[in-house]
C-alpha positions in Angstrom: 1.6 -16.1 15.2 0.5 -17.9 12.0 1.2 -16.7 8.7 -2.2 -16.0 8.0 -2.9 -14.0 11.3 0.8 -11.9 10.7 -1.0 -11.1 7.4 -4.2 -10.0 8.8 -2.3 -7.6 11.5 -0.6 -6.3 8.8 -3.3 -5.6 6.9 -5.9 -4.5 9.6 -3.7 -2.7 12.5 -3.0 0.5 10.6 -7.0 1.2 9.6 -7.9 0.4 12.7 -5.5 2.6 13.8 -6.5 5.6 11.5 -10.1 4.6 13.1 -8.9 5.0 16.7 -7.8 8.6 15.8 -10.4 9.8 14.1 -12.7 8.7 16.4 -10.6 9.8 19.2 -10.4 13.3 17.5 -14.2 13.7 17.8 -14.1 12.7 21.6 -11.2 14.8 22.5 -8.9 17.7 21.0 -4.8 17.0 22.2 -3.0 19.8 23.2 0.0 20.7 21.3 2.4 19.1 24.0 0.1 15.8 24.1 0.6 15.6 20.0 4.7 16.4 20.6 4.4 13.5 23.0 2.7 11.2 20.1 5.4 12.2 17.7 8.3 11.6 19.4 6.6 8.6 20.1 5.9 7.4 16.6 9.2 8.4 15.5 10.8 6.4 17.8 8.8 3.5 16.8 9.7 3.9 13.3 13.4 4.6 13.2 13.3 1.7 15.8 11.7 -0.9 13.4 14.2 0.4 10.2 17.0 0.0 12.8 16.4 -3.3 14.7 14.8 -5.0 11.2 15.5 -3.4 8.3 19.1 -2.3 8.0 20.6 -5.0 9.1 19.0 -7.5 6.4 20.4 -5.1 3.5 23.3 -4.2 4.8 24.6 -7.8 5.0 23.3 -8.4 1.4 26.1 -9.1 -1.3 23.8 -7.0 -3.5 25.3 -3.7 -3.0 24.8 -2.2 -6.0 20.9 -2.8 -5.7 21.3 -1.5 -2.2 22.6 2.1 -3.2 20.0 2.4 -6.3 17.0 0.9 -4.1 18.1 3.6 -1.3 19.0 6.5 -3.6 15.3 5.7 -5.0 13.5 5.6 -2.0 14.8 9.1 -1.0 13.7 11.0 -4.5 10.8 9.3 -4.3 10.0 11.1 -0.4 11.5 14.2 -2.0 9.0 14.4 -4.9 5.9 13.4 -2.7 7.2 16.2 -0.5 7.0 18.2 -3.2 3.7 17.5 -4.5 1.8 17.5 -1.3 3.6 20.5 -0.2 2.4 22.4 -3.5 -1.0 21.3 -3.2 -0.9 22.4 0.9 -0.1 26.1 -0.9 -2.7 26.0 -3.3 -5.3 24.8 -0.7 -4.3 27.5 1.6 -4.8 29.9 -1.4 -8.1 29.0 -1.8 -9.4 28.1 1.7 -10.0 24.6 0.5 -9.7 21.1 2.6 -9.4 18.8 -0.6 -4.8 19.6 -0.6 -5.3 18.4 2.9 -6.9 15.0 2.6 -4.8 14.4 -0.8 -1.2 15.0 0.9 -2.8 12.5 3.7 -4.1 10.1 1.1 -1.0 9.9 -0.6 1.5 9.8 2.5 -0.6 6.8 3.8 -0.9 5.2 0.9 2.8 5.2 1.0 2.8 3.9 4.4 0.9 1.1 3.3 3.1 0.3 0.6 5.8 -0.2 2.8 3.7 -2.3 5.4 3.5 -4.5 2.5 6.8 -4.5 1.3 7.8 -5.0 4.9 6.2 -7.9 5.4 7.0 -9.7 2.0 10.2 -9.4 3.8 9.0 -11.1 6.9 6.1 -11.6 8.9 7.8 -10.1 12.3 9.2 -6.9 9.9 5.5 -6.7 8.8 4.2 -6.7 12.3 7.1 -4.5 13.3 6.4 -1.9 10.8 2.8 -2.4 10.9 3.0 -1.3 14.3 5.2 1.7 14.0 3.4 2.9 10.7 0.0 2.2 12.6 0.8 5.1 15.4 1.8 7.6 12.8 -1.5 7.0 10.7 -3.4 7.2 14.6 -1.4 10.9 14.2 -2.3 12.1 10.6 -5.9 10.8 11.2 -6.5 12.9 14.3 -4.4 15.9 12.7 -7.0 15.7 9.1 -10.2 15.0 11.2 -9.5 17.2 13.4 -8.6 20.6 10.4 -12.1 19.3 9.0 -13.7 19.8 12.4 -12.6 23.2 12.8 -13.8 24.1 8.8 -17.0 23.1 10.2 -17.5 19.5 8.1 -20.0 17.5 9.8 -19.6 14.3 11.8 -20.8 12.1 8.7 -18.1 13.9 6.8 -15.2 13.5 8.9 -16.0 9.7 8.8 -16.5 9.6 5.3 -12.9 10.5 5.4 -11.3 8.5 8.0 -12.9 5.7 6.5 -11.2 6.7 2.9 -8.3 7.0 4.5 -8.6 3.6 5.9 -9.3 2.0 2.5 -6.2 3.8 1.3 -3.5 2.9 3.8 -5.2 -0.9 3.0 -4.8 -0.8 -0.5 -1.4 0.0 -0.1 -0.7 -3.0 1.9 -2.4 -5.7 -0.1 -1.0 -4.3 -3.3 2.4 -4.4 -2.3 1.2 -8.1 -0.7 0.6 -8.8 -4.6 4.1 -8.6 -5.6 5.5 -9.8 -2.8 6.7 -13.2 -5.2 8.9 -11.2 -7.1 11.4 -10.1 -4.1 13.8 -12.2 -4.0 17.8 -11.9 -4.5 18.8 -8.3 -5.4 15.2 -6.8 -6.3 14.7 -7.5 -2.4 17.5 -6.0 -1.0 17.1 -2.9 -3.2 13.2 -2.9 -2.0 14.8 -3.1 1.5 16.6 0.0 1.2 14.1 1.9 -0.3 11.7 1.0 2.8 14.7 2.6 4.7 15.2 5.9 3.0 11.6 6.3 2.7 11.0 5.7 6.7 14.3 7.7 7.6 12.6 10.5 5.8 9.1 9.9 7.7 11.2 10.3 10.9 13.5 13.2 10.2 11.4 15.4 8.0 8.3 14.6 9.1 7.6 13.7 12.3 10.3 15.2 14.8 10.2 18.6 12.5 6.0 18.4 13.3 7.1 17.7 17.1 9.3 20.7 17.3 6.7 22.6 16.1 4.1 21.8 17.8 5.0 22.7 21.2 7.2 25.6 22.4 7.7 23.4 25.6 9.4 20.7 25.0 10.5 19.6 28.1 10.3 16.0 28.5 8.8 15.1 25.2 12.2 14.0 23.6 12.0 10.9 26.0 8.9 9.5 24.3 11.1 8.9 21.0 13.4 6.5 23.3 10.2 5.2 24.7 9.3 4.2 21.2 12.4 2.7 19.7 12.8 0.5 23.0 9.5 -0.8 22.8 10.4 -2.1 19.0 13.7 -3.8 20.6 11.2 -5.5 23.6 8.8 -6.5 20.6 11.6 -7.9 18.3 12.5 -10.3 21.4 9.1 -11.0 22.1 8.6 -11.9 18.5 11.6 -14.0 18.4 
């Protein structure tokens, strides 16, 4: 795989992936054991790509110090957007409205994207890698959003007026990061490594496997979809090369 075309995955596979959802969303409404099943899934995928790329390019860097700021960065970061999404989740539940929703979406794939980027500035197989994890949890959020507009009544021109915002956004995360890819180099990118990591750990822990647990009493089974995941990474990575 080229430069250019590692790029171009990068930059394309998580909208399209947001597409898929909401478009799959319309077509079909997942139980809550079938979205457990995702998650797990999805998590697995992402802790696998921070495991088998990430940590063990900063944890070999001589950069420490850089290291324990980038990471202890990366973690307050994911605690404030918690913060601010969750507070705007209140107030729209308050007030009946949709707009906290799409906003804590907007901002969490935005996020993503950012890290997409910064994964790739990295590497072109950690972009891909990361691309590919981060594209199944946008495939989640994008059924999850379209699917709370669907049963507020928002039309079918609606809920793709917002995938297709939420597309733009996770894109615009990517390429900016893309822009400032020249700058890591030495310290700034091992510190920009760990903050990937804290930020993804958080993703996984906090995020989806929490979501998981709640979304189906019965969770027989389901747990085995987040192995699933982090050993399709490993079978990617050696595909890769």
């Amino acid at each position: 795989m080229s430069e250019f075309t590692s790029f171009l995955f990068c930059l394309l596979a998580p909208p399209f992936a947001i597409l898929s959802g909401g478009i799959l969303v319309g077509l079909w409404r997942p139980g809550p054991r079938v979205q457990a099943v995702v998650q797990h899934f999805t998590a697995g995928l992402v802790l696998g790509a921070v495991a088998i790329e990430l940590t063990p390019e900063f944890v070999q860097s001589p950069h420490r110090t850089e290291v324990v700021i980038g990471f202890v960065i990366g973690a307050v970061f994911m605690l404030l957007v918690a913060r601010l999404t969750s507070s705007g989740d209140d107030q729209g539940a308050a007030t009946g409205a949709s707009g906290s929703l799409l906003f804590a979406v907007a901002v969490d794939l935005f996020v993503d994207g950012l890290l997409v980027g910064t994964s790739y500035a990295v590497g072109a197989k950690q972009g891909v890698l990361v691309a590919i994890a981060l594209g199944a949890c946008g495939f989640f959020l994008a059924m999850t959003t379209v699917a709370s507009f669907q049963a507020k009544g928002a039309s079918r021109k609606k809920n793709l007026g917002v995938t297709l915002s939420l597309m733009l956004i996770t894109a615009g995360g990517v390429y900016l990061a893309h822009l400032f890819s020249a700058e890591l180099v030495g310290g700034l990118r091992s510190g920009t490594l760990a903050f990937a990591t804290a930020a993804l750990l958080y993703l996984v822990v906090e995020e989806l496997i929490t979501e998981a647990h709640e979304a189906a009493e019965d969770r027989a089974g389901t747990p085995a979809f987040f192995f699933a995941g982090f050993l399709l990474v490993y079978l990617l990575q050696q595909t890769l090369g």
